[in-house]
Residue frames relative to the residue before (quaternion, step in Angstrom):
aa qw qx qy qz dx dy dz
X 1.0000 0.0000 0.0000 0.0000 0.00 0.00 0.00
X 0.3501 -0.6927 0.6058 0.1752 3.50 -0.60 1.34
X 0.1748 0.7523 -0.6139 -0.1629 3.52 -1.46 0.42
X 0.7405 -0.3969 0.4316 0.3285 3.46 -1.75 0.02
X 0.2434 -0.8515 0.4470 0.1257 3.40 -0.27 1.10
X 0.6673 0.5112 -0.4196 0.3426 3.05 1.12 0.45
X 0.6862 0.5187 -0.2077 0.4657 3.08 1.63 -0.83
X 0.1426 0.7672 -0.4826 -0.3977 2.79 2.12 -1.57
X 0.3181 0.6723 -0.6474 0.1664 3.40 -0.62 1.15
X 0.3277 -0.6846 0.4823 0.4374 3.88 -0.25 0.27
X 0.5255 -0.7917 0.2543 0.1802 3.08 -1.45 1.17
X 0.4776 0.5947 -0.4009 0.5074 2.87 2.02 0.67
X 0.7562 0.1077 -0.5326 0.3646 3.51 0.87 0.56
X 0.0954 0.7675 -0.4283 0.4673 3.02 1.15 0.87
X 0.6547 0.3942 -0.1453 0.6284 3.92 0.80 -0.83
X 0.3744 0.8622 -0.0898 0.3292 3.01 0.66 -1.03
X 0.7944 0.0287 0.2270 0.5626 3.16 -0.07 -1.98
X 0.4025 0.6395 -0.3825 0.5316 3.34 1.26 0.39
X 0.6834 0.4766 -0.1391 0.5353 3.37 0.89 -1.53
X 0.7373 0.4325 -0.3129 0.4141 3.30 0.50 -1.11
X 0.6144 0.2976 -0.3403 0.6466 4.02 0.81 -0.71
X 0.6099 0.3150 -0.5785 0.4406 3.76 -0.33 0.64
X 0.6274 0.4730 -0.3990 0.4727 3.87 0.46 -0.51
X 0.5825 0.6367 -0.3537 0.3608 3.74 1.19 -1.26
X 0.6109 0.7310 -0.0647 0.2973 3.12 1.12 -1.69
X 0.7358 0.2743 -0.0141 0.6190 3.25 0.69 -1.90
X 0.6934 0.3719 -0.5020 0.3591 3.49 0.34 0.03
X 0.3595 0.7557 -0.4015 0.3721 3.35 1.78 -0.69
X 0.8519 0.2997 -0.1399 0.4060 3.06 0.01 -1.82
X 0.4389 0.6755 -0.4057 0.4318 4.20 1.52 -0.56
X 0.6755 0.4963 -0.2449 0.4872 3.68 1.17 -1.38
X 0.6476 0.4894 -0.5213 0.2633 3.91 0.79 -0.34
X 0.3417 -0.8172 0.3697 0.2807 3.60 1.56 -0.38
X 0.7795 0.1859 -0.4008 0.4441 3.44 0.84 0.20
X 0.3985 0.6065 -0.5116 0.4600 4.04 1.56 0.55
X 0.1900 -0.7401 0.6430 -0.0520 3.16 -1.54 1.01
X 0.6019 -0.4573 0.5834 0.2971 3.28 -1.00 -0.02
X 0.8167 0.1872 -0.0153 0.5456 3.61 0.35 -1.05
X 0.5534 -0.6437 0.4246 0.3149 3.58 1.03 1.74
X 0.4424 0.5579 -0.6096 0.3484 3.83 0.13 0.84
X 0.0629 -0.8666 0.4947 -0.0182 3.43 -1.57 0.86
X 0.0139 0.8405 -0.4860 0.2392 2.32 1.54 1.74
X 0.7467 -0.3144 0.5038 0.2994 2.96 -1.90 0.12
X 0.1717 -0.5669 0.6807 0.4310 3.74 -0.97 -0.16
X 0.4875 0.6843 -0.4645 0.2798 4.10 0.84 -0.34
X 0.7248 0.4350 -0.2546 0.4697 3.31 1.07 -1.47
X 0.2212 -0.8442 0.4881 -0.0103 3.40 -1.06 1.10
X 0.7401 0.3056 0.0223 0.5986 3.19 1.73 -1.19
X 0.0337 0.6577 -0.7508 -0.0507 3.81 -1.61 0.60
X 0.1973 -0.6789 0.7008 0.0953 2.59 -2.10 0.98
X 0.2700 -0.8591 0.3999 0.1708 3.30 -0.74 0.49
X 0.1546 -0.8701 0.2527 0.3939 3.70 0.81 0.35
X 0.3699 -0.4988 0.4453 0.6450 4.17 0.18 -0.32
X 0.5327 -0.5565 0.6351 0.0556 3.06 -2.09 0.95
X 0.0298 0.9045 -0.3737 -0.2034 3.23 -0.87 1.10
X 0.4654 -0.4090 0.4425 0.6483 3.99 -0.44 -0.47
X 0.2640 -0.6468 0.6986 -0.1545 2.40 -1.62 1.23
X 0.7179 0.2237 0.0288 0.6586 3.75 1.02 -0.64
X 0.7357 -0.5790 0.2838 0.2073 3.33 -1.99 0.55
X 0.7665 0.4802 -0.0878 0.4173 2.47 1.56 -1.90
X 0.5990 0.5854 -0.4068 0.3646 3.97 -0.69 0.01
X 0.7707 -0.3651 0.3717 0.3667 3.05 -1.96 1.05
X 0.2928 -0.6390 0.5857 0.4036 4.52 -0.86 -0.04
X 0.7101 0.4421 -0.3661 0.4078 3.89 0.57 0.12
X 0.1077 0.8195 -0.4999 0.2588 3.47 1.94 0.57
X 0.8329 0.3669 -0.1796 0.3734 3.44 -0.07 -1.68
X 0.5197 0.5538 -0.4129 0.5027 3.73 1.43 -0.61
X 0.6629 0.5558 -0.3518 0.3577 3.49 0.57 -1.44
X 0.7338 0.4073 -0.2156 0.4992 3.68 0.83 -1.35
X 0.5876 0.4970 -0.3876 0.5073 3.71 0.59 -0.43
X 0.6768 0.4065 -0.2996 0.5357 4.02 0.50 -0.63
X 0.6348 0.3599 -0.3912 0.5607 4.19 0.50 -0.85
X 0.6817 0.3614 -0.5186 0.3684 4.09 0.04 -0.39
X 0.6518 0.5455 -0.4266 0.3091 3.78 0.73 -0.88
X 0.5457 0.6084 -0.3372 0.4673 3.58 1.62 -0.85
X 0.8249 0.3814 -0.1861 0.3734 2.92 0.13 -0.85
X 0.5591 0.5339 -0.4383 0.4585 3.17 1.12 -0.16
X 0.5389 0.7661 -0.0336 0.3486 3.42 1.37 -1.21
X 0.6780 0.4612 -0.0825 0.5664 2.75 1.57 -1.52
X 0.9077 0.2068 -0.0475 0.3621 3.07 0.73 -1.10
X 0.6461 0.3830 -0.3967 0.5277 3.28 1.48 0.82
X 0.6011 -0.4368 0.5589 0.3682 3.73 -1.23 -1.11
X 0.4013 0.6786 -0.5384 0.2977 3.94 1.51 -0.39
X 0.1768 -0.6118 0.7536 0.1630 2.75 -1.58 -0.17
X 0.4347 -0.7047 0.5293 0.1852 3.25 -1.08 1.74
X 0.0631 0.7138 -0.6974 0.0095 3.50 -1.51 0.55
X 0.6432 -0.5459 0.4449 0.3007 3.38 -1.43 0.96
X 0.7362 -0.3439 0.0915 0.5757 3.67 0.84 -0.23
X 0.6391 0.2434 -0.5134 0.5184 3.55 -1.98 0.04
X 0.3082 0.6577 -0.6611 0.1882 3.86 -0.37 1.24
X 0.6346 -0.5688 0.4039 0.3325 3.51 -0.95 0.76
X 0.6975 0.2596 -0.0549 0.6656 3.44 1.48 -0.85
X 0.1752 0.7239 -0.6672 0.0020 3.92 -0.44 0.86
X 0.2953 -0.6756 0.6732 -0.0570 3.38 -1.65 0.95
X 0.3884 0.6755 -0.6177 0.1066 3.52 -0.88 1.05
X 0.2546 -0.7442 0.6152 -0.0536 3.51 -1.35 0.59
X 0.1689 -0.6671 0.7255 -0.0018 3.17 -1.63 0.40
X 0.0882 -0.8670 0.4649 0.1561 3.27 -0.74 1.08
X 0.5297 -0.7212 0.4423 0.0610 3.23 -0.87 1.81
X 0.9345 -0.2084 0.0276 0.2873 3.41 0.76 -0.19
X 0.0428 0.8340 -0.5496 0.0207 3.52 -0.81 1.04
X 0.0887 0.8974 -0.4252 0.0782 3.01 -0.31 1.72
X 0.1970 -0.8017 0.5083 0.2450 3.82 -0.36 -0.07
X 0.0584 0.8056 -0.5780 0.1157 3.09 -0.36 1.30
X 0.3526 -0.7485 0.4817 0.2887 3.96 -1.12 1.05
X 0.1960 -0.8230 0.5331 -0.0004 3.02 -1.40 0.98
X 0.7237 0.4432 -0.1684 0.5015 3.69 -0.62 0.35
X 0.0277 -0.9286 0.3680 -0.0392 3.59 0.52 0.79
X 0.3905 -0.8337 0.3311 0.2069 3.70 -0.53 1.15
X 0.4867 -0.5293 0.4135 0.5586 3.30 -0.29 -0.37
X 0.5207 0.6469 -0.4242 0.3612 4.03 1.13 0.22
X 0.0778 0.7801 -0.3440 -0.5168 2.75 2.06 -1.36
X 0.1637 0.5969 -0.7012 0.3539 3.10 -0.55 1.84
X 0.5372 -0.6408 0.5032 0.2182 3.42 -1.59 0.29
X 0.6000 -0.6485 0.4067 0.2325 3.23 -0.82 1.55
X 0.7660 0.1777 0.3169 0.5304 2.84 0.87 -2.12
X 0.3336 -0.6458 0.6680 0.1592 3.86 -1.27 0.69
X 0.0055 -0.7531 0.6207 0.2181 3.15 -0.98 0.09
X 0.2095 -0.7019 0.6251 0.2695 3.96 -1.32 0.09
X 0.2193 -0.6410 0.7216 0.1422 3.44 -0.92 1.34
X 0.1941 0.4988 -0.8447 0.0015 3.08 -1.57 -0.04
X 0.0940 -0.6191 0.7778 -0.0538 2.50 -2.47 1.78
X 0.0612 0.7569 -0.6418 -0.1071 2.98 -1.36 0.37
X 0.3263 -0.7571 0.5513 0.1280 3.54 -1.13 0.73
X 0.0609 -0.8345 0.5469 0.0263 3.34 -0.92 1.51
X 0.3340 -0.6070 0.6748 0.2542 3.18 -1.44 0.47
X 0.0582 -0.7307 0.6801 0.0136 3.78 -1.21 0.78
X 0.1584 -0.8011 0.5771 -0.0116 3.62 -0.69 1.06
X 0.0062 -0.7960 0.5993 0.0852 3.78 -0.50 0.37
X 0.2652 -0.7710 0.5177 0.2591 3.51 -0.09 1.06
X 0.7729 0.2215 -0.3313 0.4938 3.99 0.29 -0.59
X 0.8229 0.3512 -0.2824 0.3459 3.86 0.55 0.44
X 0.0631 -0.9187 0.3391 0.1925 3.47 1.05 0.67
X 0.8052 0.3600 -0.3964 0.2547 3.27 1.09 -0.17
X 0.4976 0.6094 -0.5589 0.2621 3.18 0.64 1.18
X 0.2268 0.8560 -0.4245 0.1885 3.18 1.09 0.20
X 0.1681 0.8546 -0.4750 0.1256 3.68 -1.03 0.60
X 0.3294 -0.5567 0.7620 -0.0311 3.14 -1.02 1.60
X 0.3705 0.7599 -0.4856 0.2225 3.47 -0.78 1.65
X 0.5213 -0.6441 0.4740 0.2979 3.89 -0.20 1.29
X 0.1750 0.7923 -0.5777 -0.0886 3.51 -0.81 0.37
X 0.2268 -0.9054 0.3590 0.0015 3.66 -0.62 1.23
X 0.2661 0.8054 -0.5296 0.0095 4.27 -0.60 0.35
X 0.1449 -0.7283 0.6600 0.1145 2.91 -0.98 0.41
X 0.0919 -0.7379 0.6671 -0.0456 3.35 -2.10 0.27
X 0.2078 -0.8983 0.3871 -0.0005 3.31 -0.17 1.82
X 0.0180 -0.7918 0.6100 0.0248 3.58 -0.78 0.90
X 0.8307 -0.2857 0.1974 0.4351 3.55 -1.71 0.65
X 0.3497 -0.7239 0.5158 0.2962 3.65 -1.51 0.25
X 0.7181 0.5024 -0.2505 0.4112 3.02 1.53 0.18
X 0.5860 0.4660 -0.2923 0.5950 2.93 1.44 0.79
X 0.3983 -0.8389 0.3056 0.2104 3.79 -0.76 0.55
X 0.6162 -0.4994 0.2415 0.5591 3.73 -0.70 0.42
X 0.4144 0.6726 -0.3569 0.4985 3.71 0.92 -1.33
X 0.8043 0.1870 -0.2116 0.5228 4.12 -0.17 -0.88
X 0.7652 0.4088 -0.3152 0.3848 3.99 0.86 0.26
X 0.3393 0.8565 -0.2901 0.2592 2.96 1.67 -0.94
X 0.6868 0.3935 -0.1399 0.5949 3.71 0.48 -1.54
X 0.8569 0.2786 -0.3549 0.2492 3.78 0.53 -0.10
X 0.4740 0.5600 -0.3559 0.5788 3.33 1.95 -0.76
X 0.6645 0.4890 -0.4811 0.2964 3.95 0.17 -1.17
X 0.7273 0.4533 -0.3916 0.3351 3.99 0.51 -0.76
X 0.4236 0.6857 -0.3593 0.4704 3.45 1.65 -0.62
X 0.8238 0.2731 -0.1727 0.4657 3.70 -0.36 -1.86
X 0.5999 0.4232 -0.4686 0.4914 4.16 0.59 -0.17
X 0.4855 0.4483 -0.5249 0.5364 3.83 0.52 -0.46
X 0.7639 0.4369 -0.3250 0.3464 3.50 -0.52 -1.20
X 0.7251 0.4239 -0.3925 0.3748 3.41 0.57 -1.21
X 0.5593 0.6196 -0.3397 0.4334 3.66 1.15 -1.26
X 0.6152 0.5902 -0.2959 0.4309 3.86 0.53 -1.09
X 0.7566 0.2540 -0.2315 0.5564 3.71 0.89 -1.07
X 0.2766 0.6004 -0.5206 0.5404 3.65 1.10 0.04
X 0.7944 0.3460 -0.2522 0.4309 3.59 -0.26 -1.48
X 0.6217 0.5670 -0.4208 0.3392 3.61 0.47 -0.89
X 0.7640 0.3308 -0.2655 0.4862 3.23 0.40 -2.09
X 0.7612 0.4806 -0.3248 0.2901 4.21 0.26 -0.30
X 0.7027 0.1900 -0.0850 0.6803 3.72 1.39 -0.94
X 0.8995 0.2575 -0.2601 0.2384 3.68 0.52 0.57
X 0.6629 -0.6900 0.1505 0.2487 1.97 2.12 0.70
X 0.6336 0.5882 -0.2802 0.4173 3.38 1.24 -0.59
């Protein structure tokens, strides 16, 4: 049996006790019940989400906007917890209206022309926790993603729109399952 001359311990228990304070650890932290892996701070109570469909809210945007955003929140919710989705009476319910899609120029030249376009898109959610009322929230959420003034939304659209709904959906998750 080879050992560690500093500890002299053989390195088989030596492994060992490595293993054993990693098991010590993770069950440590498994036992606080509301720490995850994936920075949720849920309840262990809350078991279920509903999501309601999103609606238009505004003029401007793609008509499969609100489908698009109503499917990336259920993923992701999916992805990154233990819920279980349900058509309604979820422990977690989520609806919205989206409030805005706007192009606006940004970055001025010395021509004064715009450098840059930008695509806001907002969308305002309501977030309901049935066993925790005060987190509730009625809250605006906003991104944007800028592309060439010489070039139109119509030729960017399909690439900025998967970008700013990730982003918006992501703080969706923060401010509702993590809490942050």
């Amino acid at each position: 049996m080879k050992t560690l001359p500093f500890l002299n311990i053989p390195n088989t228990y030596r492994s060992a006790g490595v293993t054993l304070a990693c098991c010590v650890v993770l069950s440590l932290l498994s036992g606080c019940g509301i720490y995850s892996f994936t920075g949720t701070s849920l309840s262990p109570d809350i078991k279920t989400f509903t999501v309601n469909n999103f609606n238009m809210g505004t003029a401007g945007g793609p008509a499969n906007l609100p489908l698009l955003l109503n499917e990336r929140v259920k993923e992701y919710f999916q992805r990154n917890t233990n819920l279980t989705l349900l058509p309604s009476g979820g422990d977690l319910l989520l609806e919205g209206t989206i409030t805005g899609y706007d192009v606006v120029p940004v970055a001025p030249t010395a021509n004064d022309q715009a450098g840059f376009n930008r695509l806001n898109v907002t969308v305002q959610v309501r977030f309901v926790n049935n066993q925790d009322e005060t987190k509730n929230f009625d809250q605006a959420f906003t991104f944007y993603a800028d592309f060439p003034q010489n070039q139109t939304l119509n030729q960017n659209e399909a690439r900025l729109l998967p970008t700013i709904l990730d982003q918006i959906v992501q703080n969706i998750f923060n401010k509702s399952a993590a809490d942050w």
